[in-house]
C-alpha positions as CSV (number, residue, x, y, z in Angstrom):
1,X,23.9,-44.1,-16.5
2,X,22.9,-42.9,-20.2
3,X,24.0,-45.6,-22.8
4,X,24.2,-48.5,-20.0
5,X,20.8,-50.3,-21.5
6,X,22.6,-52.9,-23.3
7,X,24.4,-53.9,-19.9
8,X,23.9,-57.3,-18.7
9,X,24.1,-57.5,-14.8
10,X,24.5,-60.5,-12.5
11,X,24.3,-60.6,-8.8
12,X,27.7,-60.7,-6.8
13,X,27.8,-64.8,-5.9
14,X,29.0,-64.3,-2.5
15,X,26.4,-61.6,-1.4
16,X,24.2,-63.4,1.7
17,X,20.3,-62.5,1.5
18,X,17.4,-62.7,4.2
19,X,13.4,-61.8,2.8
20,X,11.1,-60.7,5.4
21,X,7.8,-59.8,4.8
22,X,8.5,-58.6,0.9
23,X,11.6,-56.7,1.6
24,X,15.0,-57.8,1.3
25,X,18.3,-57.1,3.4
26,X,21.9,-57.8,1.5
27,X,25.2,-58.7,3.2
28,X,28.3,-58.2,2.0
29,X,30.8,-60.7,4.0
30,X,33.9,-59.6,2.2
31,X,33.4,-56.2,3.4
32,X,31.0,-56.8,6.1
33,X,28.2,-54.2,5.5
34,X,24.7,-54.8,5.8
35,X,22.0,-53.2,3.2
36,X,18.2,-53.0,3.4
37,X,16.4,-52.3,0.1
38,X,13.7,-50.4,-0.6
39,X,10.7,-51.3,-2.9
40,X,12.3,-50.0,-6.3
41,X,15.7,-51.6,-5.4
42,X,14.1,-55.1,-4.6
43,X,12.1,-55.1,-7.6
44,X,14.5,-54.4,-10.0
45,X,17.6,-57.4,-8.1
46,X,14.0,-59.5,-8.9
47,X,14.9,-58.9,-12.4
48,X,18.4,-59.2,-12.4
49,X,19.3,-63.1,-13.7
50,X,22.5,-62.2,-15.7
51,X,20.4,-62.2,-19.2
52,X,17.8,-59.4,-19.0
53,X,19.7,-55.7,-19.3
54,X,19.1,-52.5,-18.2
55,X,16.4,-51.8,-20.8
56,X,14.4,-55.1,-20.5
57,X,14.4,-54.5,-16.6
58,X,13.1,-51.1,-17.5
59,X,10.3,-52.7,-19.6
60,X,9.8,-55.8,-17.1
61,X,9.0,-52.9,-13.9
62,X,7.0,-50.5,-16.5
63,X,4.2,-53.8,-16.9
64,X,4.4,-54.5,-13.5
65,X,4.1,-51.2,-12.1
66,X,1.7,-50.2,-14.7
67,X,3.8,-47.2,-15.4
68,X,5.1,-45.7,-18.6
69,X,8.6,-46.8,-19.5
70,X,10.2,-43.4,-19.9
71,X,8.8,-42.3,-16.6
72,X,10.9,-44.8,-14.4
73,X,13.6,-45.5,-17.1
74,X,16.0,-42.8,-15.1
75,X,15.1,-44.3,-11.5
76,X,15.6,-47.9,-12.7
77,X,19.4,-46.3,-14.4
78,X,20.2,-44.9,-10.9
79,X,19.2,-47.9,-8.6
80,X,21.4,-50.2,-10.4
81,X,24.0,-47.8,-10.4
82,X,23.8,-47.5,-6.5
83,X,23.2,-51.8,-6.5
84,X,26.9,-51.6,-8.4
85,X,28.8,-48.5,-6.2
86,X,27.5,-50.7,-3.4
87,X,29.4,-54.0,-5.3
88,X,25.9,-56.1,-5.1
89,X,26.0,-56.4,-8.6
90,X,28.2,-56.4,-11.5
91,X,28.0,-56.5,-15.4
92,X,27.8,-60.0,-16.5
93,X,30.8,-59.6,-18.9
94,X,32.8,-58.1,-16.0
95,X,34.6,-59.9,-13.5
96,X,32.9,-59.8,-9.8
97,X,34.8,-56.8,-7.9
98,X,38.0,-57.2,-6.7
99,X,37.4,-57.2,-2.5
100,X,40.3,-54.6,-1.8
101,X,38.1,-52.9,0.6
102,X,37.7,-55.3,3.0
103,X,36.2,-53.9,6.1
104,X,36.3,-54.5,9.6
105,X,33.8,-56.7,11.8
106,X,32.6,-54.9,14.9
107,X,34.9,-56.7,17.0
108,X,38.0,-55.5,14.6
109,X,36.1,-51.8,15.1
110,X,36.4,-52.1,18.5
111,X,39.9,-52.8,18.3
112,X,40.8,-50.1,16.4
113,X,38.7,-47.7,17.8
114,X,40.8,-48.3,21.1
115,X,43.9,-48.0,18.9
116,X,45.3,-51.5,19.4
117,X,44.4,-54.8,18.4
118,X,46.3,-58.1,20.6
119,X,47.7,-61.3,18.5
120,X,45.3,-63.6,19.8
121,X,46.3,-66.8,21.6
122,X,44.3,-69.3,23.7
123,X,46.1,-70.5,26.6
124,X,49.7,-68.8,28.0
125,X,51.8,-69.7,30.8
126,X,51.8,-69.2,34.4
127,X,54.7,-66.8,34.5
128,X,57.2,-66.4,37.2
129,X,57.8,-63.0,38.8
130,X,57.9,-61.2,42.5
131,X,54.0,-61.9,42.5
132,X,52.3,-60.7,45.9
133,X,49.0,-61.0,44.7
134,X,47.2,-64.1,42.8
135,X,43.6,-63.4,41.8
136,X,40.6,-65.7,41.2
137,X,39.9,-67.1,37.8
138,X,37.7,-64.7,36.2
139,X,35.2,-66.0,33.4
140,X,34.8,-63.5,30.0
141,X,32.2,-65.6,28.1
142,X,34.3,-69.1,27.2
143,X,37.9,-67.4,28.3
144,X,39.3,-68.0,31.5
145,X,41.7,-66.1,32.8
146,X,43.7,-64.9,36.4
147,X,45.7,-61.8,37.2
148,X,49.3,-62.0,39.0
149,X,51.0,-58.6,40.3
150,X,53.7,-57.4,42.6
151,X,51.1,-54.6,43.8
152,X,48.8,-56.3,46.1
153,X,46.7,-53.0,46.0
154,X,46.2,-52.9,42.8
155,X,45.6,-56.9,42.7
156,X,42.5,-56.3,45.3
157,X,41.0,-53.3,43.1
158,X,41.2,-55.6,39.3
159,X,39.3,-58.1,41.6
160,X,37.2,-56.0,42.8
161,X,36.2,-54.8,39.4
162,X,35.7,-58.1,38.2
163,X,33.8,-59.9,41.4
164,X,31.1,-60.9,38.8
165,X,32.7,-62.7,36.7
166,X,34.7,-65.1,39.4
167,X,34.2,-68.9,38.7
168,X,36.0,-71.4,40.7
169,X,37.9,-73.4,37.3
170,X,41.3,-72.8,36.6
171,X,42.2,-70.5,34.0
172,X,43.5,-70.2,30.4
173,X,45.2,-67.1,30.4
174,X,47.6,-65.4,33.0
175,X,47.7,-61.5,32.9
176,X,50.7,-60.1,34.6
177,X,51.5,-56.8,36.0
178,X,54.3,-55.8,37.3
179,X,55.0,-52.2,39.2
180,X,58.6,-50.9,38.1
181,X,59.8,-48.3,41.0
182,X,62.1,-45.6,39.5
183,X,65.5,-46.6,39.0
184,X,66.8,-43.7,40.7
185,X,65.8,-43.3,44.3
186,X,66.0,-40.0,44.4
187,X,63.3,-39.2,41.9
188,X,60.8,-41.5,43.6
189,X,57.6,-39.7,44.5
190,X,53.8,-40.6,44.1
191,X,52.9,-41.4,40.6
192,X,56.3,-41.6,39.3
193,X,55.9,-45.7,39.5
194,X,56.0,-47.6,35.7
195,X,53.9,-50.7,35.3
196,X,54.6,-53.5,32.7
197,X,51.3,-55.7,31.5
198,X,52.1,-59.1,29.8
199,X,50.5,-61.9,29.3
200,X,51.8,-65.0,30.4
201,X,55.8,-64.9,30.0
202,X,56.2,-62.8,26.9
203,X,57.4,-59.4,26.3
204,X,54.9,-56.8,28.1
205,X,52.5,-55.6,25.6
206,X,52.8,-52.4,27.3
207,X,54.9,-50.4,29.6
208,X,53.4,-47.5,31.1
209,X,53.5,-44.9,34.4
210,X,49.6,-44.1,34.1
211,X,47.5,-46.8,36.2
212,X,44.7,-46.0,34.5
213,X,46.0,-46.9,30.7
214,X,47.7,-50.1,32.1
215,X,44.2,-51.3,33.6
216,X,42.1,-50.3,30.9
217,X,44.2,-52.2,28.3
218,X,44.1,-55.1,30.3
219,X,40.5,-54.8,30.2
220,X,40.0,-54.3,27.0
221,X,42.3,-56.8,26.0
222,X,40.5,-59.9,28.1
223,X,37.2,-58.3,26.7
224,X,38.3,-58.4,23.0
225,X,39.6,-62.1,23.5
226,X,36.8,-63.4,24.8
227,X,34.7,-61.6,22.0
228,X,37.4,-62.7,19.5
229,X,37.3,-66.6,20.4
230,X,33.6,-67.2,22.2
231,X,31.7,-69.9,20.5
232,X,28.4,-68.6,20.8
233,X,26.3,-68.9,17.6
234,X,25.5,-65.0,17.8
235,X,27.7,-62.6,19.3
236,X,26.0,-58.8,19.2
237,X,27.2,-55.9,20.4
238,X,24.8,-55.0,22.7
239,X,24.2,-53.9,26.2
240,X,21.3,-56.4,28.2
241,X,19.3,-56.2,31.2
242,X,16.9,-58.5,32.7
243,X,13.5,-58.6,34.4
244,X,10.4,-61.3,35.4
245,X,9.7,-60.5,31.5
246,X,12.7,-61.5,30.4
247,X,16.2,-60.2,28.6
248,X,16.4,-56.9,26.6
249,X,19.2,-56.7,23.8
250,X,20.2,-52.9,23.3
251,X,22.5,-53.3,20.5
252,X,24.0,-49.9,19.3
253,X,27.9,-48.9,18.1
254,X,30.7,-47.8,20.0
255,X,29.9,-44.4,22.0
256,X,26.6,-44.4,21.7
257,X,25.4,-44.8,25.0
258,X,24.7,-48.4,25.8
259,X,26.9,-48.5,29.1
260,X,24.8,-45.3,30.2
261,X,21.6,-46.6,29.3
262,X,22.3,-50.0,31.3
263,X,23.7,-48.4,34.0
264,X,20.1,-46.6,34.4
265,X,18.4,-49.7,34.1
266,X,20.0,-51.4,36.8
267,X,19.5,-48.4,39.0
268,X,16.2,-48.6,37.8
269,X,16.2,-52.2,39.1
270,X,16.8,-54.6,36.2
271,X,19.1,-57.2,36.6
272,X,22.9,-57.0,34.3
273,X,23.5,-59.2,31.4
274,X,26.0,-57.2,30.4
275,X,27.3,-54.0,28.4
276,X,29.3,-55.1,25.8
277,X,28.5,-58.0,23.9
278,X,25.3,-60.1,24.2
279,X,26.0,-64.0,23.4
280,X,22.9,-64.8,21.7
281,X,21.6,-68.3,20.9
282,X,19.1,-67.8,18.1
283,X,17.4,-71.4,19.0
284,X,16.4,-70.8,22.3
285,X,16.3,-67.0,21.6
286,X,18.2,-66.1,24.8
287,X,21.0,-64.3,25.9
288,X,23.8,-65.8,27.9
289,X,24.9,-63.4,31.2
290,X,28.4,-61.9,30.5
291,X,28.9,-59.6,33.8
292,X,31.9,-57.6,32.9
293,X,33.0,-54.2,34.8
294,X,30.4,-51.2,33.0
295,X,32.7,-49.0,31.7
296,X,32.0,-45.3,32.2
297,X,33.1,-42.8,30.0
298,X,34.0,-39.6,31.3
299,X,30.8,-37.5,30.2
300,X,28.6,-39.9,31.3
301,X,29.9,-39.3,34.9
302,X,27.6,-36.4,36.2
303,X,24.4,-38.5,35.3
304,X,25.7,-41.0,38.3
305,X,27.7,-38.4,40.9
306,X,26.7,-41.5,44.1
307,X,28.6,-43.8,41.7
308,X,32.0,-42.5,40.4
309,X,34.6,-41.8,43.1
310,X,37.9,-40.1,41.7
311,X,40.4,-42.2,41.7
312,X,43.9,-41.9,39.6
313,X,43.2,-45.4,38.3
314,X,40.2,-44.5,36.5
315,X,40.4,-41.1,34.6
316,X,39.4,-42.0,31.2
317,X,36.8,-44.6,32.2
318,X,35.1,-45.5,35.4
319,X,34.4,-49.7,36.3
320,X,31.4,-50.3,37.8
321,X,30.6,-53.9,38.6
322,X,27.0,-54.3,38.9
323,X,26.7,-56.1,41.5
324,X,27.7,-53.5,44.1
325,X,24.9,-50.9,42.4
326,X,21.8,-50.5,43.9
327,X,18.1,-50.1,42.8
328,X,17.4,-46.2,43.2
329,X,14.4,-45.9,45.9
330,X,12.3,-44.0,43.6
331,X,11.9,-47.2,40.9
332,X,8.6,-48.2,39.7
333,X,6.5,-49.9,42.5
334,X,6.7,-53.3,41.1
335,X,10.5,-53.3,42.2
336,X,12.2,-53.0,45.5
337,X,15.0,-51.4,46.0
338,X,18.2,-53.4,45.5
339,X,16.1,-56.3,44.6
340,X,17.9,-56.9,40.7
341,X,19.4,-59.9,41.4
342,X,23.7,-60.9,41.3
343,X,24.4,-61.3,37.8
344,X,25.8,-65.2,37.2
345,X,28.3,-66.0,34.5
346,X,26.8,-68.2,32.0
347,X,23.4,-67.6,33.5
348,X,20.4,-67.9,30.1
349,X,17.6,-65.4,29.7
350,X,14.9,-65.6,27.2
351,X,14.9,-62.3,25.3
352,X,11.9,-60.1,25.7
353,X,12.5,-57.3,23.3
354,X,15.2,-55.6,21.5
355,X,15.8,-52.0,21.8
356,X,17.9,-50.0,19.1
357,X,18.2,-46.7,21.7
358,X,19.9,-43.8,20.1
359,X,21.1,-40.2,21.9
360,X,18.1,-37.5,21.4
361,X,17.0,-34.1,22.3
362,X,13.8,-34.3,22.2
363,X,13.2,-32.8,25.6
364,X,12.5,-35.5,27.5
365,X,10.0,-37.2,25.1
366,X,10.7,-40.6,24.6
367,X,8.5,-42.4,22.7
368,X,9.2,-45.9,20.9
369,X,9.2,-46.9,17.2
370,X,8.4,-50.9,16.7
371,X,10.7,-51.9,13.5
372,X,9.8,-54.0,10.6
373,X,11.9,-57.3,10.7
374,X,13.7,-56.6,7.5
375,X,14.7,-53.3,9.1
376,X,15.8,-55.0,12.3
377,X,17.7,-57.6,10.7
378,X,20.1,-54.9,8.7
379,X,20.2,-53.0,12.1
380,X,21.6,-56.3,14.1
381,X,23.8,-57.1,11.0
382,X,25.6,-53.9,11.4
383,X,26.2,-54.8,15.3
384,X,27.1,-58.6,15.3
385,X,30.8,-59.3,16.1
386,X,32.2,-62.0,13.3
387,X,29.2,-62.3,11.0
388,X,31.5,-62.5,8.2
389,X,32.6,-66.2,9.4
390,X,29.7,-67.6,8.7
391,X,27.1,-65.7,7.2
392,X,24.6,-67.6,5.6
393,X,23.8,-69.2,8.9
394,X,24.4,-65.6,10.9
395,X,22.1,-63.9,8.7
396,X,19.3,-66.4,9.0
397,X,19.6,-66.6,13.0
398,X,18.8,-62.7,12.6
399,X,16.0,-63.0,10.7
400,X,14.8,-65.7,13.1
401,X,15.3,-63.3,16.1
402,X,13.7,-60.5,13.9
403,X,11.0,-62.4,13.3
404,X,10.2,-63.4,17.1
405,X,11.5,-60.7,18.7
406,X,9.1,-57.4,19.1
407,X,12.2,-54.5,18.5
408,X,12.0,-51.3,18.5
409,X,13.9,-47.7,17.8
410,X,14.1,-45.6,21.0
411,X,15.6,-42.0,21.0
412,X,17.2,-41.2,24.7
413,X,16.8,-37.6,26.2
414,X,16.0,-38.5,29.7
415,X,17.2,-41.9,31.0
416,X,14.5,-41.8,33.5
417,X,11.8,-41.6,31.0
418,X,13.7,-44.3,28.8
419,X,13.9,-46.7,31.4
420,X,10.2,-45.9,31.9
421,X,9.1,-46.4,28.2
422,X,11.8,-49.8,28.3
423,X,9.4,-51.2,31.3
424,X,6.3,-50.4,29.5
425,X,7.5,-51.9,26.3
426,X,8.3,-55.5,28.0
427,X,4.9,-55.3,30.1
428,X,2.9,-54.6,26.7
429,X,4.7,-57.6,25.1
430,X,4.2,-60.1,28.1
């Protein structure tokens, strides 16, 4: 950045900021991405008031530091380089950066990583059909919604996948789906059966002869809604687990491992928050119950051989509702077997810890890392659904939560020994 002294910078107006403990974390709404600084970086956005340049920074760290200009001039020419790739600053005679990159918010990454994302609505119709089978009402956070299908089978298995999340209001939304035999008789054999999903009375959103695709959109798709319109003042993506100590938040991206890791823990005899998104209200600092179906991938399926059955309605992801799972008998003493209690819709737990758990092969060593609360709060930015809507207040509910909440990094090898280290952590906090 030779030849930039002269440069004037300013701080980018709608960048949101949280200080904990002297270092800083930065978030950038527009294209929702979260950045803790180190020490050089915070010093010099300390210096940065849109009338000191590059060269006057350079002077104001070399007094502070005690350190001879020329030996930090490059360091201080590359950090605000990096603050201006990154689009935290910008020269003062320059207009802010255009927000052309706008990224998406985790819930918007989810959507995309399943290759779809639905038009939204709140309410549909009851629509009219050759219905056989009317579910219960079936509560994803604050959406309600029911099942109709011609396919009475298939009716009983969707309810059986979502048993924990029945509540006895009416709903909001009507899912339909309808089984299409083949036109021609002649061609009919097992399998050969097309299935339309809709919701309410519209077009079908899809139109399919594999079961499994047809079920796992319409899981998906009540999942992203309720994630998509919940009212919750902090929405992570997380998977959470309860015990007499209270809630832990495992908040980690898609594929990483959070459906595997709870699915140990309730064998291990937790109790299920849920594996998708925790509802967080920073206030209270607890997490409201969201019991949806665990969702299994494939390669997570030998770890749990007494739970996956094969079954053509489930070959790219297994649902496990965790109230029919049982505590393994070999569980820590201080459990009983099958003693993790139903999970209730709605249901608050205080949060005990937060655990940042990550795939490693380390052998079976798993040993945990506590996190500085700057570090935690760029972590939980990075995994909160819709923190671009409002993210002043988002940002400081995170620090509040970083600040209360013990967290820590955990790499996974073994899931025994990380639901072991998980126990010890909440015991050593109590």
């Amino acid at each position: 950045m030779s030849g930039t002294g002269a440069h004037v910078w300013k701080t980018v107006s709608t960048i949101e900021r949280a200080d904990l403990d002297g270092q800083v974390v930065l978030y950038d709404p527009t294209r929702q991405q979260a950045h803790l600084l180190n020490t050089t970086a915070t010093a010099i956005l300390a210096c940065i008031d849109g009338i000191a340049d590059t060269t006057e920074i350079t002077r104001t760290l070399s007094h502070l530091f005690h350190l001879p200009a020329a030996h930090i001039e490059a360091d201080v020419a590359r950090t605000v380089e990096q603050l201006a790739d990154r689009r935290l600053i910008h020269r003062a005679d320059a207009e802010p950066p255009a927000a052309e990159e706008t990224g998406p918010d985790a819930a918007m990454a989810m959507g995309a990583h399943h290759g779809v994302v639905p038009v939204l609505a709140t309410t549909s119709d009851r629509p009219t059909g050759p219905w056989t089978f009317t579910s219960p009402t079936f509560a994803a956070l604050d959406l309600r919604f029911a099942i109709l299908t011609n396919d009475h089978e298939l009716g009983l298995y969707l309810t059986g996948v979502l048993t924990d999340l029945i509540v006895p209001e009416p709903p909001h939304l009507w899912y339909a789906v309808e089984r299409q035999p083949p036109t021609d008789a002649a061609a009919a054999s097992p399998g050969t059966d097309s299935y339309d999903l809709r919701l309410g009375s519209g077009s079908p959103s899809l139109s399919a002869r594999s079961l499994s695709a047809v079920i796992g959109r319409l899981l998906w798709d009540y999942n992203h809604r309720a994630i998509t319109t919940a009212t919750a003042p902090l929405l992570l993506h997380a998977s959470a687990a309860s015990t007499a100590a209270g809630a832990v938040i495992c908040p980690a991206p898609a594929d990483s491992g959070k459906s595997t890791l709870i699915t140990a823990l309730v064998q291990h005899g937790f109790g299920y928050l849920t594996d998708e998104c925790a509802a967080i209200d920073a206030r209270t600092m607890s997490v409201r119950c969201y019991p949806k179906p665990i969702g299994l991938d494939p390669g997570a399926w030998p770890l749990f051989p007494d739970l996956v059955v094969a079954d053509r309605r489930q070959p790219t992801k297994a649902w496990l509702p965790a109230s029919t799972l049982t505590a393994r008998p070999d569980q820590p003493p201080t459990r009983s077997p099958g003693t993790a209690p139903r999970p209730v819709p709605g249901t608050v737990i205080p949060i005990a810890a937060i655990v940042f758990n990550h795939y490693s092969s380390g052998g079976g060593a798993t040993r945990a890392e506590r996190l500085a609360p700057a570090d935690v709060v760029a972590r939980l930015a990075r995994n909160t659904f819709r923190l671009a809507e409002r993210p002043r207040e988002g940002l400081g509910f995170l620090a509040e939560i970083a600040a209360s909440v013990p967290a820590y990094d955990l790499p996974v090898d073994d899931l025994g020994v990380a639901c072991s280290a998980i126990d010890a952590l909440l015991l050593a906090d109590r």
